[in-house]
MOPAC internal coordinates of N, CA, C and O (Angstrom, degrees):
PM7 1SCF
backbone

  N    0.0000 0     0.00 0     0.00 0    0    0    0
  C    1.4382 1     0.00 0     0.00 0    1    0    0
  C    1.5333 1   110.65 1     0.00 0    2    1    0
  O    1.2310 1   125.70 1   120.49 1    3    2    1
  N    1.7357 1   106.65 1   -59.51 1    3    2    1
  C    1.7484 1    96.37 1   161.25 1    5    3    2
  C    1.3561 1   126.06 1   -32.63 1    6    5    3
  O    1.2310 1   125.90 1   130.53 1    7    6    5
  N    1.5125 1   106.27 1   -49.47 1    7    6    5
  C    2.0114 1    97.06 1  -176.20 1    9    7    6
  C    1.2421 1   117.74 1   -48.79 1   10    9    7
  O    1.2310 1   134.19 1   115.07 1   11   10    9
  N    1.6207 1    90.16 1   -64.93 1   11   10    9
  C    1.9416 1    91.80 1  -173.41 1   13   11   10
  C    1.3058 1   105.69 1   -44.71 1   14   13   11
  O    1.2310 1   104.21 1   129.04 1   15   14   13
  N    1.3587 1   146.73 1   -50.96 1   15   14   13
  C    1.4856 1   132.08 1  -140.79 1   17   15   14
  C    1.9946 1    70.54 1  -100.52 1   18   17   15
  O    1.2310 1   103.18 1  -134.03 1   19   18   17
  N    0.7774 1   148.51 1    45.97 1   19   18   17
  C    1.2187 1   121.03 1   142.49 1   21   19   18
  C    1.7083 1   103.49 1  -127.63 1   22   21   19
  O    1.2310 1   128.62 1  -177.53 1   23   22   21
  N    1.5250 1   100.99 1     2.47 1   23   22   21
  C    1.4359 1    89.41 1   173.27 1   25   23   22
  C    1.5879 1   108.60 1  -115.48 1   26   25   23
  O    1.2310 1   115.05 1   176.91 1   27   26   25
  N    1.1341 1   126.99 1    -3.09 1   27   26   25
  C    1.4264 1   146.03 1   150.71 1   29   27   26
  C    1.6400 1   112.61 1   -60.92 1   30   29   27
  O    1.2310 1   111.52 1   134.19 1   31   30   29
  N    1.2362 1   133.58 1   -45.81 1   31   30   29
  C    0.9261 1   139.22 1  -138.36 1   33   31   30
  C    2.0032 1    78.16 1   -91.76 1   34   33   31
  O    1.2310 1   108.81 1   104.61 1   35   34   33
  N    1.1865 1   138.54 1   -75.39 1   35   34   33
  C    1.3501 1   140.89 1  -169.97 1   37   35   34
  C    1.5360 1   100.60 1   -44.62 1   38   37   35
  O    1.2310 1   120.78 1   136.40 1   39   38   37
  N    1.5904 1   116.12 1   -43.60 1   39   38   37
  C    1.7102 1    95.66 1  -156.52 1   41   39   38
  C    1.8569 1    99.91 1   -87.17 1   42   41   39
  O    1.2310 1   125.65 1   179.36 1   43   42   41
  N    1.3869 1   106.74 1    -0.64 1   43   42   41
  C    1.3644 1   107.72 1   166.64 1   45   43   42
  C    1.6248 1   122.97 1   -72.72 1   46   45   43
  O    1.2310 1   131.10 1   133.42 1   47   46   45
  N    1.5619 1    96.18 1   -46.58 1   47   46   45
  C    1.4059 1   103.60 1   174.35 1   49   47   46
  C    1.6066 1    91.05 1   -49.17 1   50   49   47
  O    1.2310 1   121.99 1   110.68 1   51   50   49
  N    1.4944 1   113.79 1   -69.32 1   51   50   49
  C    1.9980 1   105.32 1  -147.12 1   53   51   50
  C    1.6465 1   101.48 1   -67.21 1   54   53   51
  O    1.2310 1   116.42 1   167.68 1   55   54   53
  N    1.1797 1   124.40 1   -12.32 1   55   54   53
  C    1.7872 1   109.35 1   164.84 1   57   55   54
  C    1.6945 1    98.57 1   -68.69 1   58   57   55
  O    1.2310 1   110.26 1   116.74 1   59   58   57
  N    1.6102 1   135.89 1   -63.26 1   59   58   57
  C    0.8556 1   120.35 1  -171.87 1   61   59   58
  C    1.5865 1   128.10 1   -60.33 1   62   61   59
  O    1.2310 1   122.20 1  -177.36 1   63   62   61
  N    1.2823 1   113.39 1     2.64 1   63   62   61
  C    1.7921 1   107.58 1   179.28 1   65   63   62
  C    1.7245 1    98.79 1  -120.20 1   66   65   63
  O    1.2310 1   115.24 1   169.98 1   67   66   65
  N    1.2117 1   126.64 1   -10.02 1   67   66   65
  C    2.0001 1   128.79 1   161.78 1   69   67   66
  C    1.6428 1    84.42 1   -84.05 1   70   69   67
  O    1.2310 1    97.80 1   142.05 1   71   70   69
  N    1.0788 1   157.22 1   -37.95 1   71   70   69
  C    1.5369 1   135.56 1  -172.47 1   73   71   70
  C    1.8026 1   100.94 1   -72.18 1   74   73   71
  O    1.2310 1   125.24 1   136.60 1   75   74   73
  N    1.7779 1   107.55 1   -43.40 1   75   74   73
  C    1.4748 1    87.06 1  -171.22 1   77   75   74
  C    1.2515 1   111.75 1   -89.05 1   78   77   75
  O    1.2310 1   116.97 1  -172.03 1   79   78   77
  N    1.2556 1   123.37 1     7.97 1   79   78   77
  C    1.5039 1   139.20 1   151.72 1   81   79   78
  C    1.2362 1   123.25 1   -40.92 1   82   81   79
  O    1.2310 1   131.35 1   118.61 1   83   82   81
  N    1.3230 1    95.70 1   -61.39 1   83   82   81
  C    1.7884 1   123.49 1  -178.03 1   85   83   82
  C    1.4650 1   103.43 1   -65.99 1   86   85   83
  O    1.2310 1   118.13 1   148.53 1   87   86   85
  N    0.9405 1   121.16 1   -31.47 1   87   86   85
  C    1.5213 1   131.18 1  -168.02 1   89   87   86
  C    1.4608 1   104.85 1   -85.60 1   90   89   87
  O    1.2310 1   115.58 1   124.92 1   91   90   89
  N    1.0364 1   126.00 1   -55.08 1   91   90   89
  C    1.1834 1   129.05 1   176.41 1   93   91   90
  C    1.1038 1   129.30 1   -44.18 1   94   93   91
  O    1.2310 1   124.55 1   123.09 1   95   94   93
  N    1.5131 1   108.88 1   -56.91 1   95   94   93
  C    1.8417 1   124.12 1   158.57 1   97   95   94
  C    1.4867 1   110.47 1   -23.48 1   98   97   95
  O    1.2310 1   123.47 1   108.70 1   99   98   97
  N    1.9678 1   110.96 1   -71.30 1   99   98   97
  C    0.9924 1   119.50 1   170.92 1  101   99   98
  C    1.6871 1   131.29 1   -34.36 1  102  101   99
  O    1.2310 1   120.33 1   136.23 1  103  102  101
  N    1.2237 1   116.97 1   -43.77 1  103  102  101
  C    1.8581 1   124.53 1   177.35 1  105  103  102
  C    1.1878 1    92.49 1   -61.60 1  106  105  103
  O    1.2310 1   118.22 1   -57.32 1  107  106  105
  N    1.9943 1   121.00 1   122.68 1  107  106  105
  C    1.1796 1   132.24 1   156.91 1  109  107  106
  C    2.0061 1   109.71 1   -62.37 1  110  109  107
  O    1.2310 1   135.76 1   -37.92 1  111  110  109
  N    1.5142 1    87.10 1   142.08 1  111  110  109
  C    1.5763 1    71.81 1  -177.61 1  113  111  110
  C    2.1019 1    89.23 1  -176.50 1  114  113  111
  O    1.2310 1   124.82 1    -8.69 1  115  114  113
  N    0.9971 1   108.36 1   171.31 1  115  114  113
  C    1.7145 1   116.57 1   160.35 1  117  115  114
  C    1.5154 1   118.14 1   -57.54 1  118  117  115
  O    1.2310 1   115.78 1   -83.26 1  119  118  117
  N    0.8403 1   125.63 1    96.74 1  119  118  117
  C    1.5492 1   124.93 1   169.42 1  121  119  118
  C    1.9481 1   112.54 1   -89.46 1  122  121  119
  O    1.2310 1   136.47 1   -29.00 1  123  122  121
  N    1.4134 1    85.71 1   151.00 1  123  122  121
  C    1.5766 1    91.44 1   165.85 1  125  123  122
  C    1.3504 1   118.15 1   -97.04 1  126  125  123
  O    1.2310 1   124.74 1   -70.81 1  127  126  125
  N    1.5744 1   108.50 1   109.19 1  127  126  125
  C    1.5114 1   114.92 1  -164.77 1  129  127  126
  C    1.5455 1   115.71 1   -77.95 1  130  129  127
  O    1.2310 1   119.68 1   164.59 1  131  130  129
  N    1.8255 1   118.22 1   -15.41 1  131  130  129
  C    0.8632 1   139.78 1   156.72 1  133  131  130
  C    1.4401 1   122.41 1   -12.40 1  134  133  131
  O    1.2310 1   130.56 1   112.12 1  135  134  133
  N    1.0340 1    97.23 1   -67.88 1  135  134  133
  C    1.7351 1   117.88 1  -166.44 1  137  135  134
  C    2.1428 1   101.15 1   -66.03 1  138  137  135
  O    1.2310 1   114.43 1   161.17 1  139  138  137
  N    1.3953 1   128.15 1   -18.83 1  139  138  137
  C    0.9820 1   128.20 1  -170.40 1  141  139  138
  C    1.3294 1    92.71 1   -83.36 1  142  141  139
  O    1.2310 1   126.45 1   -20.64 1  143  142  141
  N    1.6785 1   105.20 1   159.36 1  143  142  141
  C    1.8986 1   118.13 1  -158.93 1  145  143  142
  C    1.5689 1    70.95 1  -128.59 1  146  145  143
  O    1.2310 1    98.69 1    98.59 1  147  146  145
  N    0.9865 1   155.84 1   -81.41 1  147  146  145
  C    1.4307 1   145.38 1  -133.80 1  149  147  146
  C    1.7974 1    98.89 1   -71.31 1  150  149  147
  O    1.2310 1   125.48 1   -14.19 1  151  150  149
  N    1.3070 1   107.07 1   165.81 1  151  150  149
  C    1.7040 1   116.43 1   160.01 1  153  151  150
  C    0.9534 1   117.12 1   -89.69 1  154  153  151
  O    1.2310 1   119.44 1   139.33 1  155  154  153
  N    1.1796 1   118.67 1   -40.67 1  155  154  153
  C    1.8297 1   114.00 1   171.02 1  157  155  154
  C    1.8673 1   115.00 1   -61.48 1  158  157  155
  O    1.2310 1   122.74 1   133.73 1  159  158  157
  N    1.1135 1   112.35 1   -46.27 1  159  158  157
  C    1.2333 1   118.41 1   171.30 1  161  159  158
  C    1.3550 1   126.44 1   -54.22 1  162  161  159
  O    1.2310 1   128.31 1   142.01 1  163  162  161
  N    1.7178 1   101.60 1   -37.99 1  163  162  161
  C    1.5760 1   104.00 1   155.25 1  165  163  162
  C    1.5495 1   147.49 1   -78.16 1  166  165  163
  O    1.2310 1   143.18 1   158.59 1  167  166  165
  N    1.3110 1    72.57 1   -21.41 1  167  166  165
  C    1.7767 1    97.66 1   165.88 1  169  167  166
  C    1.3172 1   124.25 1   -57.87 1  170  169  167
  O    1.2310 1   122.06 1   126.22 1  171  170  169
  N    1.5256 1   113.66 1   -53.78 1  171  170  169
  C    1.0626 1   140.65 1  -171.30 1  173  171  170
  C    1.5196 1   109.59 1   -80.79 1  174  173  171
  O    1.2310 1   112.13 1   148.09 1  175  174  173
  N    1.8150 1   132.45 1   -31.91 1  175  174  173
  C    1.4865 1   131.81 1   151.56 1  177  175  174
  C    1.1827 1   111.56 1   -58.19 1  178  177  175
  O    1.2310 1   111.56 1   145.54 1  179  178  177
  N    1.6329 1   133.50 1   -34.46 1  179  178  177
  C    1.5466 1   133.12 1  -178.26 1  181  179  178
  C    1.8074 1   110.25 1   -68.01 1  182  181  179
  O    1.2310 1   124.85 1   152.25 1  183  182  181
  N    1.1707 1   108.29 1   -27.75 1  183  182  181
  C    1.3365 1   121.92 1  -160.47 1  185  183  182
  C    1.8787 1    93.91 1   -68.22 1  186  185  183
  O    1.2310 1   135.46 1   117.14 1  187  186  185
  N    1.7756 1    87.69 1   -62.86 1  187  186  185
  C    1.2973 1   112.30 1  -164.00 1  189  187  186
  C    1.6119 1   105.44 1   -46.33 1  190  189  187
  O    1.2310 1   125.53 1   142.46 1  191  190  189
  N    1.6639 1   106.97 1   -37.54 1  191  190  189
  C    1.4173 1   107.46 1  -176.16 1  193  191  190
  C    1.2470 1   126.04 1   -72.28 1  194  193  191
  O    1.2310 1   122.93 1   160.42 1  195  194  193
  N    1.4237 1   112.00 1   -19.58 1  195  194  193
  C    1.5420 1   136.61 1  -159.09 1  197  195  194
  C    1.8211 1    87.95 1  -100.96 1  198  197  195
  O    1.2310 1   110.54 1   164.47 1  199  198  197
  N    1.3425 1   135.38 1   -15.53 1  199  198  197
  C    1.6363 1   125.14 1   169.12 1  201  199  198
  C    0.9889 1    98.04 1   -99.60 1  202  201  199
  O    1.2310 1   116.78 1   157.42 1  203  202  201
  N    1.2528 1   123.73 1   -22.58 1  203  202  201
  C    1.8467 1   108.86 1   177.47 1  205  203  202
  C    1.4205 1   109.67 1   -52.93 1  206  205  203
  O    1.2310 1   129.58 1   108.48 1  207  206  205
  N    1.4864 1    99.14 1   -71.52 1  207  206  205
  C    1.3394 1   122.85 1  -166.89 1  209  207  206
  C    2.2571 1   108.66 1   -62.55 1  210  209  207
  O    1.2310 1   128.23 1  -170.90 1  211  210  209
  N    1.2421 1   101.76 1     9.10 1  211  210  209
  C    1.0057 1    86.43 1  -178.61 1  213  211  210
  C    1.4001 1   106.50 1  -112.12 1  214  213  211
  O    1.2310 1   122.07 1   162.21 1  215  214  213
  N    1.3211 1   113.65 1   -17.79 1  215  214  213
  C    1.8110 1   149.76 1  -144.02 1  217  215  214
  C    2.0088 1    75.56 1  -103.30 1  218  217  215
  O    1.2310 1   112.08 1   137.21 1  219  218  217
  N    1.6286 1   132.54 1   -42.79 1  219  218  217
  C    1.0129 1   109.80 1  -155.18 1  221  219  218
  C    1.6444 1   100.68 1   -93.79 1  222  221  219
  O    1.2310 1   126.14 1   145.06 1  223  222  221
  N    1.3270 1   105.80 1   -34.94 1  223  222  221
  C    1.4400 1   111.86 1   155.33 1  225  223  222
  C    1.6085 1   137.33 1   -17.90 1  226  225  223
  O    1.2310 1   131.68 1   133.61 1  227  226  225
  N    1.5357 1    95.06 1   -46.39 1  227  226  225
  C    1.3627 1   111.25 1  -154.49 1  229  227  226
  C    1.7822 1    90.66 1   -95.75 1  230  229  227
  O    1.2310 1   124.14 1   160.45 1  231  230  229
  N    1.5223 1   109.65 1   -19.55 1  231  230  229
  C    1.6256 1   112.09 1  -175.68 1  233  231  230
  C    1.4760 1   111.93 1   -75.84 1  234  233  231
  O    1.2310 1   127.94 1   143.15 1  235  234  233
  N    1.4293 1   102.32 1   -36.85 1  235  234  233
  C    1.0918 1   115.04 1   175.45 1  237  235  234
  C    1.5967 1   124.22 1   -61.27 1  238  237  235
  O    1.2310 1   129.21 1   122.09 1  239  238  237
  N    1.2423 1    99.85 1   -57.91 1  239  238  237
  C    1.3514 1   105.45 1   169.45 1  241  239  238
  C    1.1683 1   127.69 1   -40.50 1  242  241  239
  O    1.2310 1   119.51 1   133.08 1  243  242  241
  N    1.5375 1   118.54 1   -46.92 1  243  242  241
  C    1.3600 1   116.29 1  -174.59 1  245  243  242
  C    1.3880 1   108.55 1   -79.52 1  246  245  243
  O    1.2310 1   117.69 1   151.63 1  247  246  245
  N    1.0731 1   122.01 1   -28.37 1  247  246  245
  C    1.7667 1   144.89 1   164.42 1  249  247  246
  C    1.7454 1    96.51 1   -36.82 1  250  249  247
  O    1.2310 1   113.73 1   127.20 1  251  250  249
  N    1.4892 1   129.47 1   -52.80 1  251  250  249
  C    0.9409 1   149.59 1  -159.44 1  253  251  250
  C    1.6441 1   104.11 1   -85.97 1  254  253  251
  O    1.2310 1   133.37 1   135.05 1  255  254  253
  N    0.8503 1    91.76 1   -44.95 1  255  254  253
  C    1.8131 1   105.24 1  -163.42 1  257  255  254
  C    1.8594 1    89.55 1   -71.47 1  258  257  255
  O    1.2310 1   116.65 1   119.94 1  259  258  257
  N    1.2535 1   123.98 1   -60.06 1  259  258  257
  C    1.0410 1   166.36 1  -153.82 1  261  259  258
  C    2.5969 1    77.98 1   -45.23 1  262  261  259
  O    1.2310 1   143.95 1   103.74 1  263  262  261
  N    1.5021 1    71.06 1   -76.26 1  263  262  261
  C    1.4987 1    79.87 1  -164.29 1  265  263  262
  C    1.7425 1   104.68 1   -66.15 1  266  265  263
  O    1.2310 1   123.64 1   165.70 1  267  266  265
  N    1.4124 1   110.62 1   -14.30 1  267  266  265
  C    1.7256 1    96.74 1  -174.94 1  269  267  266
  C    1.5014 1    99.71 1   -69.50 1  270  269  267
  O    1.2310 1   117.41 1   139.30 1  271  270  269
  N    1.4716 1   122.53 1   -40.70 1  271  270  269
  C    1.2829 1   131.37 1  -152.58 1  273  271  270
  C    1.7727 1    95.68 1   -75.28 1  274  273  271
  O    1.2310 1   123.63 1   165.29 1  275  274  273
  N    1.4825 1   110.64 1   -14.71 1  275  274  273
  C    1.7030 1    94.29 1  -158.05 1  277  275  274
  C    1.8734 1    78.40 1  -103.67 1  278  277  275
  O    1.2310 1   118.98 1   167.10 1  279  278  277
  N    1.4829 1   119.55 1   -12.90 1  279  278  277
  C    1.9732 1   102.38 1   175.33 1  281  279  278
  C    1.3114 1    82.50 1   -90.16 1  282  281  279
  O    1.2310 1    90.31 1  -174.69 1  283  282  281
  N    1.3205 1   166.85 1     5.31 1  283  282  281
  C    1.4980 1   125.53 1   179.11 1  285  283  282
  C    1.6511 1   101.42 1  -103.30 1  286  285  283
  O    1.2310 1   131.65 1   157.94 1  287  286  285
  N    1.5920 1    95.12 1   -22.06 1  287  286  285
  C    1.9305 1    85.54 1   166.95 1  289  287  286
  C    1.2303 1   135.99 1   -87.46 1  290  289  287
  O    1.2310 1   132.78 1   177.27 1  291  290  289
  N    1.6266 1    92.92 1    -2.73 1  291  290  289
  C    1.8151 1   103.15 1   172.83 1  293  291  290
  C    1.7906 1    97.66 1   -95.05 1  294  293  291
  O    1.2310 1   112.95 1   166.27 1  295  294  293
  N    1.2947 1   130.93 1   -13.73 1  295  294  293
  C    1.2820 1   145.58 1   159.09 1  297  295  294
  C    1.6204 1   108.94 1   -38.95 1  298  297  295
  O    1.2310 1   131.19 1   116.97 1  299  298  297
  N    1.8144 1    96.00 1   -63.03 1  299  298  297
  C    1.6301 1    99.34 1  -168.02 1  301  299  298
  C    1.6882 1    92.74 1   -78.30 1  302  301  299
  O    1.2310 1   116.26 1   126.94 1  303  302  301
  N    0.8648 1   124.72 1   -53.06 1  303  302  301
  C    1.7844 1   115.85 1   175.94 1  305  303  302
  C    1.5173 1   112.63 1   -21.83 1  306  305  303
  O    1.2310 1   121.42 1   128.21 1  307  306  305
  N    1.2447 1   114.90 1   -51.79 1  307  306  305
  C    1.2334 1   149.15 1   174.22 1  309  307  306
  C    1.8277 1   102.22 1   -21.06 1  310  309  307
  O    1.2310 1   141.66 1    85.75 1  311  310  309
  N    1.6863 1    75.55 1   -94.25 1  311  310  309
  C    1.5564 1    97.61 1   173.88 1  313  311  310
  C    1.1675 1   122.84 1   -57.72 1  314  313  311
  O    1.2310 1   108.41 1   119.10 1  315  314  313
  N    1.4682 1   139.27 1   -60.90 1  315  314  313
  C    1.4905 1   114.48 1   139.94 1  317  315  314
  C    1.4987 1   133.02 1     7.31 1  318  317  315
  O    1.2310 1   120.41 1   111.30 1  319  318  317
  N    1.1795 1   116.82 1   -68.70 1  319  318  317
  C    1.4426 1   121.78 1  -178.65 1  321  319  318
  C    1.5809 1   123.84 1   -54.65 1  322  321  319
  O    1.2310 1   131.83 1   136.85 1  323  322  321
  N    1.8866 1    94.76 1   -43.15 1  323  322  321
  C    1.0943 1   122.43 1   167.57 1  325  323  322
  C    1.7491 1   115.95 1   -30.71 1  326  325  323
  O    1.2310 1   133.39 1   107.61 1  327  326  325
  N    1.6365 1    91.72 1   -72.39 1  327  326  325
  C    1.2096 1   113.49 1  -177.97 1  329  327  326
  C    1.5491 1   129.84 1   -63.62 1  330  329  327
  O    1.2310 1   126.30 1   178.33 1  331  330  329
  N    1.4650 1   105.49 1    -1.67 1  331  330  329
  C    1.5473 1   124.85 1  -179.76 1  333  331  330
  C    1.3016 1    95.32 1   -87.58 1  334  333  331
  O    1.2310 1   125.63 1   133.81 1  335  334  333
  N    1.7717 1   106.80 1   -46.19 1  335  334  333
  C    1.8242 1    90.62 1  -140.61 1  337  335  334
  C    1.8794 1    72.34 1   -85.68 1  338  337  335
  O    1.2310 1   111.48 1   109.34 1  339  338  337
  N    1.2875 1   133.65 1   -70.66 1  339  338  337
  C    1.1366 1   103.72 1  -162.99 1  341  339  338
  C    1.3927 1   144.24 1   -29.44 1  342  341  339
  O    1.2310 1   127.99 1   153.79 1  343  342  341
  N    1.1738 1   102.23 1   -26.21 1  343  342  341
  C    1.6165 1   123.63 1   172.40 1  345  343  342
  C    1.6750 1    98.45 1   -58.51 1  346  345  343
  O    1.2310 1   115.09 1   113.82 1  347  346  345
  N    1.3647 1   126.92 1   -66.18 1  347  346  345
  C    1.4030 1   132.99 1   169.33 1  349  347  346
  C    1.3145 1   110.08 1   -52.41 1  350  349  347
  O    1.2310 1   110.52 1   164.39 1  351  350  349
  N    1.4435 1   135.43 1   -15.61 1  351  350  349
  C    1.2668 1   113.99 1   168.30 1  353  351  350
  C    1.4387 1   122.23 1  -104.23 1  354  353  351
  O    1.2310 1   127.35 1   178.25 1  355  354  353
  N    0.9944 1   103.46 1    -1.75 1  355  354  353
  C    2.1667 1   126.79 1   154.16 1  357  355  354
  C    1.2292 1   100.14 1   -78.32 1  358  357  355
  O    1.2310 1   112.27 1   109.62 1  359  358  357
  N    1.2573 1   132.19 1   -70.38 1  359  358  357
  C    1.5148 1   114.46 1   176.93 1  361  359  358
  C    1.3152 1   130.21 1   -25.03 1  362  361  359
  O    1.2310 1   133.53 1   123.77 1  363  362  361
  N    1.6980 1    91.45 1   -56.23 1  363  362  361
  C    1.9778 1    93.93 1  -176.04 1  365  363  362
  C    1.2971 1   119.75 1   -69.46 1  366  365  363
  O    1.2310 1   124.78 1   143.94 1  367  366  365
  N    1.5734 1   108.44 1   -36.06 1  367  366  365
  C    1.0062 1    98.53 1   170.31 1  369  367  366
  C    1.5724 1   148.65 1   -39.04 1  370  369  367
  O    1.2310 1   141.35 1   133.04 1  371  370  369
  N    1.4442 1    76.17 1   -46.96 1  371  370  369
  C    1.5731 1   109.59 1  -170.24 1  373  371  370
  C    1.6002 1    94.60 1   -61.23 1  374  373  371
  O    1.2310 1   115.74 1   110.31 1  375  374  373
  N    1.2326 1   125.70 1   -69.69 1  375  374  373
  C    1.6626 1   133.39 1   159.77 1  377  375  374
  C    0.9971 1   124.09 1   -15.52 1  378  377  375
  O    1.2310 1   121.88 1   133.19 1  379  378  377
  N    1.6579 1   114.01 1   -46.81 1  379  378  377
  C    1.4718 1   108.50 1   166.66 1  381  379  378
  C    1.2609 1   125.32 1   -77.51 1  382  381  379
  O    1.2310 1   118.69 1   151.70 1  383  382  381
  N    1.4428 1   120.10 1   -28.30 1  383  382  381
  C    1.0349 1   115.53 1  -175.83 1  385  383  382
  C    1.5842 1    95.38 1   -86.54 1  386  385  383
  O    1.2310 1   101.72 1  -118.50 1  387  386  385
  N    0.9298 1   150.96 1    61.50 1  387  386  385
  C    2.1070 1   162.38 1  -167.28 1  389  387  386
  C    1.3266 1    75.13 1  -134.65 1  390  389  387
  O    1.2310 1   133.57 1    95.94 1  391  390  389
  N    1.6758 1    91.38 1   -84.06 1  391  390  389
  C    1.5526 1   110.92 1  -148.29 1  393  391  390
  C    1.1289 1   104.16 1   -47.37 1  394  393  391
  O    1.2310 1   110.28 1   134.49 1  395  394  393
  N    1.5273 1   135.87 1   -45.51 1  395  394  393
  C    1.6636 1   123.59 1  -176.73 1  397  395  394
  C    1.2099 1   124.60 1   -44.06 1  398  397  395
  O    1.2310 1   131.61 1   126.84 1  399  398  397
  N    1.6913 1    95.19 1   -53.16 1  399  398  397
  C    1.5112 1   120.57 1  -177.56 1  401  399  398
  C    1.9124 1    98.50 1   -35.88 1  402  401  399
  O    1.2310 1   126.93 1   115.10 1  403  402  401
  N    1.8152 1   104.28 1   -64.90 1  403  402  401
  C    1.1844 1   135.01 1  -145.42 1  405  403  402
  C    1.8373 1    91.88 1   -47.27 1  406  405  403
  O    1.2310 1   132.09 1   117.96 1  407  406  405
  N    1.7843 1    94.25 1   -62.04 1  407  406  405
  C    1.6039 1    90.19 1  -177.60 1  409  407  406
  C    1.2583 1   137.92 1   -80.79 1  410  409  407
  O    1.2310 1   124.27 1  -177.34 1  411  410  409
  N    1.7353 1   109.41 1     2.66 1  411  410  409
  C    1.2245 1   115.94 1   165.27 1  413  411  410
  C    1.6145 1   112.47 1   -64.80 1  414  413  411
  O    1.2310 1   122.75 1   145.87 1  415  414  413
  N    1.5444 1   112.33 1   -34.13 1  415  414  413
  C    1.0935 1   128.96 1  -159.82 1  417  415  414
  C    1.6238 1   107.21 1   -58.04 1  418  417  415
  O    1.2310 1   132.06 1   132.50 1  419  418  417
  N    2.0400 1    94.31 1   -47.50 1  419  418  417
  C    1.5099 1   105.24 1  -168.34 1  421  419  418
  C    1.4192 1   110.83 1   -50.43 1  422  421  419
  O    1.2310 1   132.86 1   131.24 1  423  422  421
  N    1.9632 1    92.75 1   -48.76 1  423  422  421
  C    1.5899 1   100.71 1  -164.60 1  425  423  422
  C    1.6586 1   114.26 1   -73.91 1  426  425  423
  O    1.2310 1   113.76 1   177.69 1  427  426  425
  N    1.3154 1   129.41 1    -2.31 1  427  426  425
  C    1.0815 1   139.08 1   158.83 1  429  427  426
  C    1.7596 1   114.14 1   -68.08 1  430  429  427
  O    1.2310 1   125.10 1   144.58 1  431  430  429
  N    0.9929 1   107.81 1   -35.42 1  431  430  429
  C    1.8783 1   114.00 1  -165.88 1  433  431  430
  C    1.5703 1   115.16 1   -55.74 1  434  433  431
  O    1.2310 1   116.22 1   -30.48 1  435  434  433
  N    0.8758 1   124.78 1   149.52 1  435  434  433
  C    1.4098 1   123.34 1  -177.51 1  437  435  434
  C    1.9037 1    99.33 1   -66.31 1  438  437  435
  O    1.2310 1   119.13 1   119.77 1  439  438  437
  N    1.1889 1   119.27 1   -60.23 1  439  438  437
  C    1.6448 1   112.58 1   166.13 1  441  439  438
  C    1.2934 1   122.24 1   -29.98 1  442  441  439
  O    1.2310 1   110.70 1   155.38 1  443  442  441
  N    1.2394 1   135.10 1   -24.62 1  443  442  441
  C    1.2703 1   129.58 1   177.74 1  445  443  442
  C    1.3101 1    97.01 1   -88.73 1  446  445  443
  O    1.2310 1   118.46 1   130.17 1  447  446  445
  N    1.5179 1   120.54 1   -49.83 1  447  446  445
  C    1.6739 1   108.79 1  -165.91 1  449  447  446
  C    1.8081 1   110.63 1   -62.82 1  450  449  447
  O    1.2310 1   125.24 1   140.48 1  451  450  449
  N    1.5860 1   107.54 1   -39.52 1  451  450  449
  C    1.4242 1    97.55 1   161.26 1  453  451  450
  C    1.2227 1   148.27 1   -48.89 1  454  453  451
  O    1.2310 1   122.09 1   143.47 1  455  454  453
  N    1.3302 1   113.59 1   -36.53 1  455  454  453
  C    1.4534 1   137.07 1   167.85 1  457  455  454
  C    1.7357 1    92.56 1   -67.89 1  458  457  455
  O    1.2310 1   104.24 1   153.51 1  459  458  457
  N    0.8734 1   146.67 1   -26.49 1  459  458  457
  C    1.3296 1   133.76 1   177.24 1  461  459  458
  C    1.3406 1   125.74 1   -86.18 1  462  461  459
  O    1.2310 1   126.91 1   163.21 1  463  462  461
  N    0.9324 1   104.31 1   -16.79 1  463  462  461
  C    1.8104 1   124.31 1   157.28 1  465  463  462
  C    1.4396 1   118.62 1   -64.31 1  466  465  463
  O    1.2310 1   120.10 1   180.00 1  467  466  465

């Protein structure tokens, strides 16, 4: 029973480190093309690096684009609002300056000066 699990136990390890082998290959990422002896082989790591990096580019970008487009419409929201409340603060104004008018008017009137008699 010792043998087997001591001869099980190694060829388990080397399936589990050729799987994360295999796996690894697979994760897009920067490689060092360096280390390849053939030209085709290097060709083909330069390539791979040059779609990564173009593939992450392009994520980014829209990532980028993504958020300019959502501040220039919270921008016009913005201004909008702008243009409300100022509008409400011409209004009041305007109101107050009525009403001043209004009670200057009263206290100007001949009815008021009579009543003050």
């Amino acid at each position: 029973m010792i043998v087997r699990l001591s001869c099980a136990a190694p060829m388990m390890f080397s399936f589990c480190f050729l799987v994360s082998a295999a796996r690894a290959q697979d994760i897009p990422g920067i490689e060092i093309c360096t280390v390849e002896k053939t030209m085709e082989r290097r060709t083909s790591c330069l390539q791979s690096n040059i779609d990564f990096q173009q593939k992450t580019i392009a994520k980014i970008t829209a990532n980028y684009q993504q958020r300019i487009d959502a501040a220039n419409a919270q921008i016009e929201a913005l201004k909008a609002t702008l243009a409300a409340l100022q509008k409400t603060v011409e209004d009041l104004k305007s109101a107050q300056a009525k009403q001043a008018e209004d009670l200057k008017k009263k206290a100007d009137s001949p009815m008021a000066k009579d009543a003050g008699k």
